[in-house]
mmCIF file of the C-alpha atoms, coordinates in Angstrom:
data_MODEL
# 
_entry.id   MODEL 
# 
loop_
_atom_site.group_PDB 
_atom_site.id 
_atom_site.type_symbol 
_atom_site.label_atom_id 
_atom_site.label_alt_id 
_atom_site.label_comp_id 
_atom_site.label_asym_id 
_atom_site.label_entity_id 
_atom_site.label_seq_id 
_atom_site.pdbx_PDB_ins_code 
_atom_site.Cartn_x 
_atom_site.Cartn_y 
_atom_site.Cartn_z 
_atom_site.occupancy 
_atom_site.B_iso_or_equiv 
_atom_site.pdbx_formal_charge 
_atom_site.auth_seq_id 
_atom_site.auth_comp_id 
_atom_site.auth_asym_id 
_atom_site.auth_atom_id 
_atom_site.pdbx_PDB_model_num 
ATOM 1   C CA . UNK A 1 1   ? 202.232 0.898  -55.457 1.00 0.00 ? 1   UNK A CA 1 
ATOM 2   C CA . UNK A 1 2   ? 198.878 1.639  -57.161 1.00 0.00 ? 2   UNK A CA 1 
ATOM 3   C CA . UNK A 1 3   ? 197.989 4.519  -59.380 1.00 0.00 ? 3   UNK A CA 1 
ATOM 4   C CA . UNK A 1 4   ? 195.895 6.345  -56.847 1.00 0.00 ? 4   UNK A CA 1 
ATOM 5   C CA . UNK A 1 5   ? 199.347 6.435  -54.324 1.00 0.00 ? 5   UNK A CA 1 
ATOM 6   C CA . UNK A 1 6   ? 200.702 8.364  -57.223 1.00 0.00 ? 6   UNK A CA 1 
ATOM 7   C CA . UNK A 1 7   ? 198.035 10.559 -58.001 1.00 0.00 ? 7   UNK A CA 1 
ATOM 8   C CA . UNK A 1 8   ? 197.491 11.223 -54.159 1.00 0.00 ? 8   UNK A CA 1 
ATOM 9   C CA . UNK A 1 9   ? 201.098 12.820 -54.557 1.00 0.00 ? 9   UNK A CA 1 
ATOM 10  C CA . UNK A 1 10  ? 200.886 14.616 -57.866 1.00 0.00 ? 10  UNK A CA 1 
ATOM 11  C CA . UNK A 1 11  ? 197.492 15.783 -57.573 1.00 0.00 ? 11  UNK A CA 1 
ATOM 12  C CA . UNK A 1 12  ? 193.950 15.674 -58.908 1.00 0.00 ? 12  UNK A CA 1 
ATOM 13  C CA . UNK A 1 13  ? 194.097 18.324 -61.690 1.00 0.00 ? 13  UNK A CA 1 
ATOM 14  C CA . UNK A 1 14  ? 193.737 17.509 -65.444 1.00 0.00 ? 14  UNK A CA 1 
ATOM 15  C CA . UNK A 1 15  ? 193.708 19.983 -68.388 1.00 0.00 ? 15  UNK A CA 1 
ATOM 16  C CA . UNK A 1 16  ? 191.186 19.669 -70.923 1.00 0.00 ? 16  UNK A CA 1 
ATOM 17  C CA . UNK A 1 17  ? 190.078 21.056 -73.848 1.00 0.00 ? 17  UNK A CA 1 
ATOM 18  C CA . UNK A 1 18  ? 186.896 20.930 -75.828 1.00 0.00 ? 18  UNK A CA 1 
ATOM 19  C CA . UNK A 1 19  ? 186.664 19.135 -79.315 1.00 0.00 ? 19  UNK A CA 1 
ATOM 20  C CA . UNK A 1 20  ? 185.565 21.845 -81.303 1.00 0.00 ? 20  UNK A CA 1 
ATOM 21  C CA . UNK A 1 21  ? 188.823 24.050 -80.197 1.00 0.00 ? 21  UNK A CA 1 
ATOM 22  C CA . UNK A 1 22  ? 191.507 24.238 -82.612 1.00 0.00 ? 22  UNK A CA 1 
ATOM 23  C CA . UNK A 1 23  ? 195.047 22.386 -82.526 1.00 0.00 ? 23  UNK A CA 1 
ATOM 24  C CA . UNK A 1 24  ? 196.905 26.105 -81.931 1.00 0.00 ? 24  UNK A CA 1 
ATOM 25  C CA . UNK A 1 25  ? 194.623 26.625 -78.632 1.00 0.00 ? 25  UNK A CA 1 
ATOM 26  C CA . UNK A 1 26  ? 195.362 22.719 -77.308 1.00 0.00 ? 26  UNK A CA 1 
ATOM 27  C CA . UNK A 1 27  ? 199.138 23.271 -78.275 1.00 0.00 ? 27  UNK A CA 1 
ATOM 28  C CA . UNK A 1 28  ? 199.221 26.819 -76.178 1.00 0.00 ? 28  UNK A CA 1 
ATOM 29  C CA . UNK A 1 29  ? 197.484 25.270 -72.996 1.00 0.00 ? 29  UNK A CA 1 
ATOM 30  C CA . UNK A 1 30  ? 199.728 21.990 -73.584 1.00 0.00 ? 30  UNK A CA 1 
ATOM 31  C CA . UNK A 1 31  ? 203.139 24.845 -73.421 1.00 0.00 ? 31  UNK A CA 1 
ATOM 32  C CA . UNK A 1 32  ? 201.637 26.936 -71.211 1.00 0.00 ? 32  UNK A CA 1 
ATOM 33  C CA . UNK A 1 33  ? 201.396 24.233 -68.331 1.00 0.00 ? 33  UNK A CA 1 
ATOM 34  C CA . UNK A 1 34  ? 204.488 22.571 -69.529 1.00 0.00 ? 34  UNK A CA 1 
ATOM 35  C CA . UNK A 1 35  ? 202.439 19.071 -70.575 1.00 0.00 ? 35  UNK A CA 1 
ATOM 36  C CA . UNK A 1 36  ? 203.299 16.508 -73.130 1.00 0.00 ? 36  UNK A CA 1 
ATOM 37  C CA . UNK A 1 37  ? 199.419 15.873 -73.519 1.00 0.00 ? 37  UNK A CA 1 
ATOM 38  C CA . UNK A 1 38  ? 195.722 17.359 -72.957 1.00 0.00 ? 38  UNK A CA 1 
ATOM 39  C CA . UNK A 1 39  ? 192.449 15.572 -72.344 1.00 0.00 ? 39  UNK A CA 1 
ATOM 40  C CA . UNK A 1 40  ? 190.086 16.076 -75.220 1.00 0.00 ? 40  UNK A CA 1 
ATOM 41  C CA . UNK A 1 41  ? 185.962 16.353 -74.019 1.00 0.00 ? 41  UNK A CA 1 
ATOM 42  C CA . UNK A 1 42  ? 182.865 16.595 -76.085 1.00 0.00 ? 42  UNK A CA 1 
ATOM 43  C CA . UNK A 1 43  ? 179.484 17.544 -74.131 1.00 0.00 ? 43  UNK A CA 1 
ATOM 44  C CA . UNK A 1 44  ? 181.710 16.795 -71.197 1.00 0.00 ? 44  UNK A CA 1 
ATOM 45  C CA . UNK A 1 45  ? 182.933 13.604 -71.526 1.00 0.00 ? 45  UNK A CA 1 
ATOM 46  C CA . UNK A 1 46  ? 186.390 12.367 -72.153 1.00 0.00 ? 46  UNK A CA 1 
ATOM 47  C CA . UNK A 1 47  ? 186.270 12.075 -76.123 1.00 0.00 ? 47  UNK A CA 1 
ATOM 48  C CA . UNK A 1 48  ? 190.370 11.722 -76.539 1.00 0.00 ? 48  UNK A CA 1 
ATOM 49  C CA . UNK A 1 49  ? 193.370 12.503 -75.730 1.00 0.00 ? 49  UNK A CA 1 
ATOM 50  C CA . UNK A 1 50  ? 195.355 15.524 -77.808 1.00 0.00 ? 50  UNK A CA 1 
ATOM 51  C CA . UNK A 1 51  ? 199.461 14.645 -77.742 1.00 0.00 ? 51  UNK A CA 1 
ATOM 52  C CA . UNK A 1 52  ? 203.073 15.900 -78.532 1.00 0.00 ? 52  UNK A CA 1 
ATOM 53  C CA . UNK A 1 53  ? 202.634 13.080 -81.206 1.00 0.00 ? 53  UNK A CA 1 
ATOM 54  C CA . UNK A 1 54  ? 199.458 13.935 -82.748 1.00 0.00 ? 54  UNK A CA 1 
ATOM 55  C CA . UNK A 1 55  ? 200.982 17.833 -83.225 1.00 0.00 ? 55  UNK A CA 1 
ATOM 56  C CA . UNK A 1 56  ? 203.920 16.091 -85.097 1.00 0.00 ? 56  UNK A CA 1 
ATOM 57  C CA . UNK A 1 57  ? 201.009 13.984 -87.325 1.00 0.00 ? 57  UNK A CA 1 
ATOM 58  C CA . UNK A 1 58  ? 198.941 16.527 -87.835 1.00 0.00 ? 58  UNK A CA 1 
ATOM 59  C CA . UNK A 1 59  ? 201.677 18.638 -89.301 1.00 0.00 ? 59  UNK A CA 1 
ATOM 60  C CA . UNK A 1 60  ? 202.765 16.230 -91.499 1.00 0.00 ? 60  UNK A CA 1 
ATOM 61  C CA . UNK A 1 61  ? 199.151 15.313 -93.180 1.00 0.00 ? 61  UNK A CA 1 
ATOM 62  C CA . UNK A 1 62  ? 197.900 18.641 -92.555 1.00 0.00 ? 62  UNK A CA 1 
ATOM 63  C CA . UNK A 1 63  ? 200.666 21.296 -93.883 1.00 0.00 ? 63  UNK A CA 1 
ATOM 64  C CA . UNK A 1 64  ? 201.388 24.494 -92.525 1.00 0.00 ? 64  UNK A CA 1 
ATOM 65  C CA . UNK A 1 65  ? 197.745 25.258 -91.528 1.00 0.00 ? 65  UNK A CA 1 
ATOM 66  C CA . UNK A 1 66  ? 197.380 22.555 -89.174 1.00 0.00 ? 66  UNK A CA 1 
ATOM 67  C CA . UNK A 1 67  ? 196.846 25.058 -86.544 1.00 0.00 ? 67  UNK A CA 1 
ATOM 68  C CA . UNK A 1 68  ? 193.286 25.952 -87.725 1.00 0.00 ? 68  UNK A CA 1 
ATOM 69  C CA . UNK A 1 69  ? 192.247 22.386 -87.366 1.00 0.00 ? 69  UNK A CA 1 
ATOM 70  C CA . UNK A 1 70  ? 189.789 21.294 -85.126 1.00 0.00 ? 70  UNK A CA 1 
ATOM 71  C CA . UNK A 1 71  ? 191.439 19.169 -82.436 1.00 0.00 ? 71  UNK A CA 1 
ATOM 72  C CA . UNK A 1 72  ? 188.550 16.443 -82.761 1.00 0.00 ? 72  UNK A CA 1 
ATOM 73  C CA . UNK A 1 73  ? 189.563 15.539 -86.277 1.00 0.00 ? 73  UNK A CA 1 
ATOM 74  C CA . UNK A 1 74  ? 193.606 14.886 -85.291 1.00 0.00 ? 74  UNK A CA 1 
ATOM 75  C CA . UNK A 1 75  ? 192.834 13.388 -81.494 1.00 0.00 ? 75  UNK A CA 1 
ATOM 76  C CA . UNK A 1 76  ? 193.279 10.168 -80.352 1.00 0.00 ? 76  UNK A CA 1 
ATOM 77  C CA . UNK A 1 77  ? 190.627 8.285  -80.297 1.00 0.00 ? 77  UNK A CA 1 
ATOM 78  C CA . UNK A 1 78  ? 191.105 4.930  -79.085 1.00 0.00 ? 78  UNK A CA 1 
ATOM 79  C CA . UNK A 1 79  ? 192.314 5.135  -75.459 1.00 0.00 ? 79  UNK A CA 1 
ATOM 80  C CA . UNK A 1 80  ? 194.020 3.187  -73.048 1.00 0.00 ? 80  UNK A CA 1 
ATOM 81  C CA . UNK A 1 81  ? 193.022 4.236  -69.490 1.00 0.00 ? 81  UNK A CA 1 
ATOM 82  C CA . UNK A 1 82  ? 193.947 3.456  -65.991 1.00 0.00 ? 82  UNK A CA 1 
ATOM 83  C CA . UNK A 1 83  ? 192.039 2.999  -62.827 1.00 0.00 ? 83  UNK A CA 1 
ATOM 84  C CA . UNK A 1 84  ? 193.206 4.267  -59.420 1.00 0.00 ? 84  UNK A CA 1 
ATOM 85  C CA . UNK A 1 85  ? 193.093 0.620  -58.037 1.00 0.00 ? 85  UNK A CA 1 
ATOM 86  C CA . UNK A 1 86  ? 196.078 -0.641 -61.007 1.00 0.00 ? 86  UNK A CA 1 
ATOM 87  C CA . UNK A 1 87  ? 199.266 -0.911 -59.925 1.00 0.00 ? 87  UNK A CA 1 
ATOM 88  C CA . UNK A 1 88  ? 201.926 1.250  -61.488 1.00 0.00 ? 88  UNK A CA 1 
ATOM 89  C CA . UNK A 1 89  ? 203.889 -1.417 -62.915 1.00 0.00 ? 89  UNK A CA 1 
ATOM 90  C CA . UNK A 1 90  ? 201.033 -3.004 -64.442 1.00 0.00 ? 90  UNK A CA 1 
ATOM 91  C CA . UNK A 1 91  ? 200.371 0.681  -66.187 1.00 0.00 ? 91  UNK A CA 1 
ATOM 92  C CA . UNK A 1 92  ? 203.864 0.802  -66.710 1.00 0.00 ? 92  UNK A CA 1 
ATOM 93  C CA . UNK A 1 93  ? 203.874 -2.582 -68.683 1.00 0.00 ? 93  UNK A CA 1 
ATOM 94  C CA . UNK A 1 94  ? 200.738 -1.704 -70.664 1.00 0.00 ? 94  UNK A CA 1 
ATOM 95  C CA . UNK A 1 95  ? 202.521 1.860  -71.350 1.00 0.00 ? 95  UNK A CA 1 
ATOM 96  C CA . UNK A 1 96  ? 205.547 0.396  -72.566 1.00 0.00 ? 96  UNK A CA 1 
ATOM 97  C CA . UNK A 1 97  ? 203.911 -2.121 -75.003 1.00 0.00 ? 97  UNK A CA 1 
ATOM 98  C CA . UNK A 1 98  ? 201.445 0.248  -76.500 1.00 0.00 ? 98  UNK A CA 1 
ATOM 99  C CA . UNK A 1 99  ? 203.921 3.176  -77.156 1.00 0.00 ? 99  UNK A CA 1 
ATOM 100 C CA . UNK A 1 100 ? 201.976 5.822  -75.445 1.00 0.00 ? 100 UNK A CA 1 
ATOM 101 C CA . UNK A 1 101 ? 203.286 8.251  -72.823 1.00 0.00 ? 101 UNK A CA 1 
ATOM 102 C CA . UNK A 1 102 ? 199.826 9.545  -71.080 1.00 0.00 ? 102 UNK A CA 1 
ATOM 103 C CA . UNK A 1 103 ? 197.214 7.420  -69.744 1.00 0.00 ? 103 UNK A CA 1 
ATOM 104 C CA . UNK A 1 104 ? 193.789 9.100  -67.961 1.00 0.00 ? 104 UNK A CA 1 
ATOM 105 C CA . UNK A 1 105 ? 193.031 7.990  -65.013 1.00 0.00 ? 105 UNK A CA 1 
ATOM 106 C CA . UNK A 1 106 ? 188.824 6.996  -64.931 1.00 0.00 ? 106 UNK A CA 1 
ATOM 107 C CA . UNK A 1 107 ? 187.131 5.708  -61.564 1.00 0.00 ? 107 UNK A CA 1 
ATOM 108 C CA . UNK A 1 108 ? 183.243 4.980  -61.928 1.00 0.00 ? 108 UNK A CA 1 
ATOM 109 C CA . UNK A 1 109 ? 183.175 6.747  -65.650 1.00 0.00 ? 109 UNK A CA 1 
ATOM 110 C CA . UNK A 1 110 ? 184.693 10.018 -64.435 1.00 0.00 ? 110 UNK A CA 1 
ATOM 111 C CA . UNK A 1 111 ? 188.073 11.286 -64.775 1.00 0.00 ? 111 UNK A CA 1 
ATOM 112 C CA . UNK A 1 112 ? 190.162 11.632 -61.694 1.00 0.00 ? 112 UNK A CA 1 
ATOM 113 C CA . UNK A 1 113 ? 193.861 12.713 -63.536 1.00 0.00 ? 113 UNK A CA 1 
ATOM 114 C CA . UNK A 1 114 ? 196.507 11.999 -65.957 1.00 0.00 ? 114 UNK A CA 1 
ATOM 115 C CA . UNK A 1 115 ? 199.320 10.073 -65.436 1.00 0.00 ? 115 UNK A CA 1 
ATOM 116 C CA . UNK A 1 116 ? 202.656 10.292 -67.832 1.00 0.00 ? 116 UNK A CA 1 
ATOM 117 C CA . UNK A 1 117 ? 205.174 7.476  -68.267 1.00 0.00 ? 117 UNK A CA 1 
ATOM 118 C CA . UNK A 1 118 ? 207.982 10.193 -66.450 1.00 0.00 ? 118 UNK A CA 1 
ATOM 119 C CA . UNK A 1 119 ? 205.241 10.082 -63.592 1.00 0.00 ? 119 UNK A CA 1 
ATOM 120 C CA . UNK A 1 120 ? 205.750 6.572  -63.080 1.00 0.00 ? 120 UNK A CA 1 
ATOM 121 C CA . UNK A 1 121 ? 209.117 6.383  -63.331 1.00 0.00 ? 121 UNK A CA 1 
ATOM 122 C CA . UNK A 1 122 ? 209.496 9.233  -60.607 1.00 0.00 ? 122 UNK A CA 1 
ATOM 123 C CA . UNK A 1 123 ? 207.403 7.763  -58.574 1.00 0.00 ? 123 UNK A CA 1 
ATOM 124 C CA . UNK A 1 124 ? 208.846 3.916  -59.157 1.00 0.00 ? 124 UNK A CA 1 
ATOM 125 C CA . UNK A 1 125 ? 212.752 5.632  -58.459 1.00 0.00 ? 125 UNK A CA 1 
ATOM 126 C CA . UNK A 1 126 ? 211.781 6.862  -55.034 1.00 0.00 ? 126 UNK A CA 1 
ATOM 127 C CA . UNK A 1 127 ? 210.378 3.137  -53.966 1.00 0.00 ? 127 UNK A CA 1 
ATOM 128 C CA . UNK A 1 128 ? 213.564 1.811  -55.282 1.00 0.00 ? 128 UNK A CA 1 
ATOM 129 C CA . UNK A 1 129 ? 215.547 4.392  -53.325 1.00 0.00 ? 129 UNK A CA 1 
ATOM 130 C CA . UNK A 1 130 ? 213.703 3.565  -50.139 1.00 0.00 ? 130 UNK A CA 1 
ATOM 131 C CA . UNK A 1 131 ? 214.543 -0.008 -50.581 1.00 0.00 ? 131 UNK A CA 1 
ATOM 132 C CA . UNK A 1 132 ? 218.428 0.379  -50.935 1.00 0.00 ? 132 UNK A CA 1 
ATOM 133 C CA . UNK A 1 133 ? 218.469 2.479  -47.931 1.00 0.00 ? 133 UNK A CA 1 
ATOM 134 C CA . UNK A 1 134 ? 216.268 -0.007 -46.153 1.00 0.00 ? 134 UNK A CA 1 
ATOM 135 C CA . UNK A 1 135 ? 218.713 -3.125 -47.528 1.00 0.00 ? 135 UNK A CA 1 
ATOM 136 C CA . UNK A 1 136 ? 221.643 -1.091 -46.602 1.00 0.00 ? 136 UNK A CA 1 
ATOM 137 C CA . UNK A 1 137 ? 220.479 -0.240 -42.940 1.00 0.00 ? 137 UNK A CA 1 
ATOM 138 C CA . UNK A 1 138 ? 219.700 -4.083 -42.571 1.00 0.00 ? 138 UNK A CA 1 
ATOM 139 C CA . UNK A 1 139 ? 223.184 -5.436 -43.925 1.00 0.00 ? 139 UNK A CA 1 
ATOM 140 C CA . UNK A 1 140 ? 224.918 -3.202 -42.322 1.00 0.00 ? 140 UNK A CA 1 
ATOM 141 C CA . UNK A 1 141 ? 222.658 -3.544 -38.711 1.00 0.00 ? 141 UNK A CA 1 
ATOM 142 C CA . UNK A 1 142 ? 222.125 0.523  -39.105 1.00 0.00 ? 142 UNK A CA 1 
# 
């Protein structure tokens, strides 16, 4: 299965947030749509990724008024991205050696979505599902 059979079923959208906005406004639109991570853009183009994770860091180095803090000076930076033609085990792999949860999703320089580890996983349980029915139907000449 390749990332864009994933995306095809989860959709196309992607929330964002500019760099200049502050970690409270990236942490509302991150609870408000239920998301574990937000794309970050400057002049609009992908300049990081904002994540539970980086909340957690920026609290810690930052103190109480973390809040106030521009997202682009707490984002992450270096990114690992996907492309719709990778399959989802191969992101899965890279995923689970790099520690990260959220990977964009970039075809020809622009970004077509967001895909989360829990994405992957849903998507990876359903295939596997499939395939014991399928085995069962055979074995048993169903």
């Amino acid at each position: 299965m390749k990332i864009r059979d994933l995306i095809k079923d989860k959709g196309l959208e992607f929330i964002a947030v500019d760099s200049n906005a502050t970690v409270d406004i990236a942490i509302n639109k991150m609870v408000d749509r239920n998301i574990g991570a937000i794309l970050v853009m400057e002049d609009g183009k992908l300049a990081g990724l904002f994540t539970e994770r980086d909340v957690l860091k920026c609290w810690s180095t930052k103190g109480e008024n973390f809040c106030r803090i521009p997202i682009k000076e707490v984002m992450t930076r270096d990114l690992v991205i996907a492309e719709p033609d990778d399959e989802v085990s191969y992101a899965m792999t890279i995923m689970i050696n790099k520690r990260i949860r959220h990977l964009p999703v970039i075809e020809k320089g622009a970004i077509v979505s967001v895909v989360s580890i829990r994405d992957m996983v849903k998507a990876q349980v359903s295939n596997l599902q499939a395939e014991v029915h399928y085995l069962k139907d055979y074995i048993t000449g169903g």
